[in-house]
N, C-alpha and C positions, 0 to 999 in steps of 0.2 A: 890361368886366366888369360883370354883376349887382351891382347895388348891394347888394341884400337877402342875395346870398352871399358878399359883398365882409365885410359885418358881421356871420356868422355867432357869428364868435367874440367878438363883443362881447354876445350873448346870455347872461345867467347860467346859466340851466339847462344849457347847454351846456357852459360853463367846470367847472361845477360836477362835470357828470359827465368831466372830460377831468380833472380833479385826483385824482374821488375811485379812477377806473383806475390813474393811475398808483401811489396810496397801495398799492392790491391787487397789483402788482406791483414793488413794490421790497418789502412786506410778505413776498411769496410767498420774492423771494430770498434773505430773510432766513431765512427759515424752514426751506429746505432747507440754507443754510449751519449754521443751529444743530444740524439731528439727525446733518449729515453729521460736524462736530465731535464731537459727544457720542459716535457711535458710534464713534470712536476705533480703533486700529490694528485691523489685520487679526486673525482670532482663530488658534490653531494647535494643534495637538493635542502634549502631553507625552509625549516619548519612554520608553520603558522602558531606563533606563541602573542598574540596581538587578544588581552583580554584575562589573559593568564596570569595567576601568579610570580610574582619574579623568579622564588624557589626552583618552579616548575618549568618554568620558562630556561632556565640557567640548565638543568637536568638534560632538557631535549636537548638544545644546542650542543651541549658535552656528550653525545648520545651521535652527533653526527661532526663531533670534531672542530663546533665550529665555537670562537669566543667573542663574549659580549661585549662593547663597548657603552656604558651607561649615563644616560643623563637623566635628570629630573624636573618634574615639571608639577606647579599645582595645576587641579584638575577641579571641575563642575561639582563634586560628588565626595564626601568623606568613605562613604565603601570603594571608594576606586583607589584607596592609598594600598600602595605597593604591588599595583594592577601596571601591565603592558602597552599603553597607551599608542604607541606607535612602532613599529621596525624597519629599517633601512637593512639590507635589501628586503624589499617583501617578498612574503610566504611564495615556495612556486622555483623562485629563481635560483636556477643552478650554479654554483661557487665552487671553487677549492678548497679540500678542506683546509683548516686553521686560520681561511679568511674572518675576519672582525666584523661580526651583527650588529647595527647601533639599535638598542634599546631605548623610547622613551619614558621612564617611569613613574608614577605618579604618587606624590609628595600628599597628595589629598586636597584637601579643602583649603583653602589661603585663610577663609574665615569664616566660623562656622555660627556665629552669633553679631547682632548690629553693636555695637562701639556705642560710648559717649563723645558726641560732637559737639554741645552745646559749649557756650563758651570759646571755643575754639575760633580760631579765624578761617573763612572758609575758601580761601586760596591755598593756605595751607594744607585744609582737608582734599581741596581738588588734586591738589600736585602729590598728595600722600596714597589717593587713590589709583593716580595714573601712574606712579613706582608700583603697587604692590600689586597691579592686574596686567605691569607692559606687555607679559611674555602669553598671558592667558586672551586667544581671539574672543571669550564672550565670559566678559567681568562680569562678577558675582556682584560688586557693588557701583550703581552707577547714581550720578546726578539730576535730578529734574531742572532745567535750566529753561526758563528764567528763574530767580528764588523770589521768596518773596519780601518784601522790604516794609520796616516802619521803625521811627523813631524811637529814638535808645540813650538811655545813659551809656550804655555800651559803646567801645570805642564802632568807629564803623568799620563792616564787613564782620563782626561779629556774629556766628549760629547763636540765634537765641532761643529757636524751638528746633526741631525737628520731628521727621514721620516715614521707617518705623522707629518705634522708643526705643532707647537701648535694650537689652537684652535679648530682643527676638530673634529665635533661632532663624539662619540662613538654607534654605534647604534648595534653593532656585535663584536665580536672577532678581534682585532688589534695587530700587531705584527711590533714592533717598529725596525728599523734599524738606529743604530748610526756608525759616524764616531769620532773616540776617538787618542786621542794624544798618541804620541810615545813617547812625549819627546823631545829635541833640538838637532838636529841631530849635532854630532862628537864635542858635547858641552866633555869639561876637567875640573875635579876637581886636588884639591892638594891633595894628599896622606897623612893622617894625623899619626900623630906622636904616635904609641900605646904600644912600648916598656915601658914597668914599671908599665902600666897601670893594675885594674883590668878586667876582664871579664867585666863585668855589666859596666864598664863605658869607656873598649872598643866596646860595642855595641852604647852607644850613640855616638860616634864619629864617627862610620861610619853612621849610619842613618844619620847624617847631611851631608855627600855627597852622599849617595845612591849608593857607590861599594857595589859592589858582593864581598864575602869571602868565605876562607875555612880555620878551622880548623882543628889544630893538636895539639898532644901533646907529651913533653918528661920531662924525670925527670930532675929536677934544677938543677945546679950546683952552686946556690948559698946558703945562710942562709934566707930566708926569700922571695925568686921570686915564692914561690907554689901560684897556680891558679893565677899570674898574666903574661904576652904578654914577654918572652925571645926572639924575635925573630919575624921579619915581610919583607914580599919583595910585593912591589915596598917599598922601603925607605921613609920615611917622608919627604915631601917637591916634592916629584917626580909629575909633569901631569900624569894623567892616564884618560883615558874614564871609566864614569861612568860602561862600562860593563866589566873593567875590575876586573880581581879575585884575591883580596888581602891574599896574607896565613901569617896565624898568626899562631904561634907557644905559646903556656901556656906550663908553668910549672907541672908539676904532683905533690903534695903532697909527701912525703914518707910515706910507709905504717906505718912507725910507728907515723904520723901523724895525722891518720886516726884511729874514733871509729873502733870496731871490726866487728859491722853491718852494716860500712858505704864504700862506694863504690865512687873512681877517675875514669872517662871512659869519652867515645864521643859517643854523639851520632849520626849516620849516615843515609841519606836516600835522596832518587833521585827522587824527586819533579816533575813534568810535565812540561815544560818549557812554561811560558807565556810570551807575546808580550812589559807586563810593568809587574812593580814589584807589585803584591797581596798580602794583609794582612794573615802573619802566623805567630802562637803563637804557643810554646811549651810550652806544660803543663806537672808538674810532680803529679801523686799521691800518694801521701803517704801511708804507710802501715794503718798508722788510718782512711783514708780518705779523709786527709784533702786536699785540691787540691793547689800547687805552679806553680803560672805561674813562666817559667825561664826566657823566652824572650819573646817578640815582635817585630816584624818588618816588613815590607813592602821584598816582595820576589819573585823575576822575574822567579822562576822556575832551574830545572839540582842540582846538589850536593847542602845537606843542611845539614852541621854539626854545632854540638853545643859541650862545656866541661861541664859537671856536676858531682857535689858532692849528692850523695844521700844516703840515706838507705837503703839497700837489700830489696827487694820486694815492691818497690816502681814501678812506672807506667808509662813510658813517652808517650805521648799522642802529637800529632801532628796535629795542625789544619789549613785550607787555607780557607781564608771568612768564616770564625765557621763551617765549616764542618770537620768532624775527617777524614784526611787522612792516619794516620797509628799510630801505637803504639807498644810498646813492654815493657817487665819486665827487673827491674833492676838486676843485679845478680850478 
């Protein structure tokens, strides 16, 4: 053997380039393993299963690899129960396989026959109706608004007829028409006694005869009458018609009874006048957050004042059948 190619490979230049190949080749196979990883499963086109049985709907997608994610929904129509309502991504669009199809599927009909309402309170039936159709855009059962109204031994806001009658099958969009109590027409309570009392439990004394009020406020004149009733007309013992308007007179605190953050006022605001008294609450929030109901009570609509003790930058918030009808900052 040649001496001289006997030691080729003890030459640097040589070596050098016999390492720096191989670097370029195990580099390269590196490189087609990474794009061939990144580019990840095969891609497949989304079937159109919108109409479908779910069975069949479930068949195709497994048919191209891909899995369903299912929600449910009532729907216009009792033959559309266990029907494809909607699909995320739609029909067309090319995916990965094993990416997730959302399915809408349809639970059928919410109600397939009219209810008995009669009797019932029809706040109740409103707030019962707008739960069981939130999630559906066109309710099967809806309200003719205004109702219609006439005196009743019946408490008021009481369904006393309705139209259609119970029983009638649902097969389309229905729109109920109630006849609701008024109330006992030129029916009289006694005037109850709320001088001395406090706030909070001059409110329960009128809810037990359902007069309408209005407060006001002035500062005491005695040691000890702050935030409770100085002062009330019609008189305790007096007949009055429940729609009469009792004014009650509170005390004010002295300011030097009062933290330095904390705040004596009324609050004021002129309600929509309804036929019977509607459920409204005022709510206070507090600077932390924290939310204080102050009152509750049943309220026929026109002037609605309240007395509150709060802390500066607190929130009154005013609701009629849980809907926020107005609000303002304490100050």
């Amino acid at each position: 053997m040649d001496i001289n190619n006997a030691n080729i490979f003890n030459r640097p230049r040589f070596f050098a380039l016999c390492c720096f190949g191989v670097i370029v080749f195990v580099s390269a196979i590196a490189a087609i393993s990474f794009f061939a990883a990144l580019r990840g499963a095969e891609q497949t086109m989304v079937p159109e299963v919108r109409g479908k049985d779910l069975i069949d709907a479930l068949l195709e997608l497994q048919q191209k690899e891909l899995y369903p994610r299912i929600d449910l929904r009532y729907s216009g129509a009792a033959a559309d129960k266990g029907r494809i309502l909607e699909q995320y991504p739609r029909a067309g669009s090319i995916v990965k396989a094993g990416r997730r199809i959302r399915l809408v599927v349809s639970q059928g009909i919410v109600l397939s026959v009219v209810e008995n309402y009669v009797g019932r309170n029809v706040n109740d039936v409103r707030m019962e109706l707008q739960a069981l159709f939130a999630s559906n855009p066109q309710p099967l059962l809806t309200l003719k608004e205004p109702f219609l109204y006439q005196y009743s031994v019946k408490p008021a806001g009481t369904i006393l007829e309705q139209s259609p009658v119970p029983g009638v099958n649902i097969f389309s969009p229905v729109e109920m028409e109630f006849v609701v109590s008024r109330g006992v027409e030129d029916a009289s309570v006694e005037m109850p006694a709320l001088v001395g009392l406090s706030v909070a439990d001059t409110m329960k004394e009128i809810a037990k005869t359902g007069i309408r009020f209005k407060f006001s406020t002035r500062l005491g004149q005695t040691r000890g009458s702050a935030e409770t009733v100085i002062a009330q007309f019609p008189a305790a013992g007096v007949p009055v018609k429940p729609d009469t308007v009792a004014e009650i007179t509170v005390a004010s605190p002295a300011r030097g009874d009062l933290d330095k953050n904390e705040t004596f006022n009324l609050f004021k605001y002129t309600l929509p006048v309804n036929p019977y008294p509607l459920p409204a609450t005022l709510e206070a929030i507090l600077p932390d957050g924290e939310r204080k109901p102050l009152v509750t009570l049943n309220h026929s609509g026109g002037d609605f004042s309240f007395p509150y003790r709060l802390p500066l930058g607190s929130v009154l918030v005013l609701y009629v059948l849980n809907r926020e009808m107005y609000r303002e900052p304490v100050r």
